[in-house]
C-alpha positions, 0 to 999 in steps of 0.5 A, spaced: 160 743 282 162 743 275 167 738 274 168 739 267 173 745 269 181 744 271 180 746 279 180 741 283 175 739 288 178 737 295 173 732 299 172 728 304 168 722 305 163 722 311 164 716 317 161 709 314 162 710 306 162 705 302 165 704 295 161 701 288 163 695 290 160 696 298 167 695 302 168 701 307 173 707 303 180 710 308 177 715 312 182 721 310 181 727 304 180 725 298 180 728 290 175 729 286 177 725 278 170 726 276 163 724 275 162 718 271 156 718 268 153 712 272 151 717 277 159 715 282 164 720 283 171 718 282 176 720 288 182 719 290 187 719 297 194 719 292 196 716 286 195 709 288 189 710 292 181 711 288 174 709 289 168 710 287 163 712 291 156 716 291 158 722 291 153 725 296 157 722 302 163 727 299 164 732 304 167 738 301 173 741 304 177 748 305 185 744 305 187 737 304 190 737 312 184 740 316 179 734 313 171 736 314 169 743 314 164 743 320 
């Protein structure tokens, strides 16, 4: 995944995700904002809400309404 490129990656979190802070994350699609350099993957539902979170439980998926490719 190359996240230095403007595309967007839409993804979305596996059951049972916890953020950096270890609190449960919103089920739902999510967008990659980048990588940090710590090894957390920056993502956010919407304007207003973000998380960071291991980037292994990210799931990628085909369009932001059908969630999980399966």
């Amino acid at each position: 995944m190359n996240t230095q490129s403007k595309q967007s990656y839409n993804l979305a979190a596996a059951p049972g995700t916890r953020d950096h802070q270890g609190f449960f994350v919103q089920d739902g699609a999510y967008t990659l904002v980048r990588m940090e350099s710590s090894g957390w993957a920056f993502v956010c539902q919407d304007n207003h809400t973000c998380y960071y979170v291991d980037p292994e439980n990210l799931v990628e998926c085909c369009d932001m309404e059908e969630g999980p490719l399966t």
